[in-house]
N, C-alpha and C positions, 0 to 999 in steps of 0.2 A: 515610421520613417520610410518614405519611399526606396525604390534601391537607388544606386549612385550615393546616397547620402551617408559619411563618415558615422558609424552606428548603425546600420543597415545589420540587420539579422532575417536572414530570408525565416517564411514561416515553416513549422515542422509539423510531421504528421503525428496527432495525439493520437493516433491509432497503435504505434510503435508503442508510446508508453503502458498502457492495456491491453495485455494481450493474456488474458485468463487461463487459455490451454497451454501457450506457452510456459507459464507459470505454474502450471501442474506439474507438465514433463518439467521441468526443471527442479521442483519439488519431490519429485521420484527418484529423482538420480541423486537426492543429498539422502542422511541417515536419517534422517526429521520421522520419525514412525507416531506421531499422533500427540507425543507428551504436550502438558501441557506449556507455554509458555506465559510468563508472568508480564505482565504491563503495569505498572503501577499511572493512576490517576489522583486526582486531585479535587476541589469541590471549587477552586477560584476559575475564573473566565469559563471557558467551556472546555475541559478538558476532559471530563467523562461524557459529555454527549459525542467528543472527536473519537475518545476511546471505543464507544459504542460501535461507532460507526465503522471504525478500523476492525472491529473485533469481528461483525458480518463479515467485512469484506476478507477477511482471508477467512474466516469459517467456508466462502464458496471456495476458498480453493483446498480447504483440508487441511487448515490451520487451525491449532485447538489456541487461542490465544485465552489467559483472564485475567482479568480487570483488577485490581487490586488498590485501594484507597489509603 
């Protein structure tokens, strides 16, 4: 929708939403020391390849997350 138009949402910067060192320092200042955290997945749609994927992405920041079926 261009601007002026009633639903007009200017765009935002996805850069804000990813911000990895941010998310480190922020992960340092909580109690979070390594344990493990449980995810449970499942075997319908794609919910262990989504698991997978989430599971890297906080392993880069020092997040022990596992998968659980």
């Amino acid at each position: 929708m261009p601007p002026g138009t009633n639903g007009y949402e200017p765009p935002f910067d996805i850069s804000a939403l990813y911000n990895p060192t941010l998310a480190r320092e922020e992960l340092a200042k909580s109690d979070y020391k390594g344990q493990p955290i449980e995810m449970l997945v499942h075997e319908q749609a794609a919910s262990e390849p989504i698991g997978q994927l989430f599971q890297a992405q906080m392993k880069a920041l020092g997040v022990n997350i596992q998968l659980t079926k």
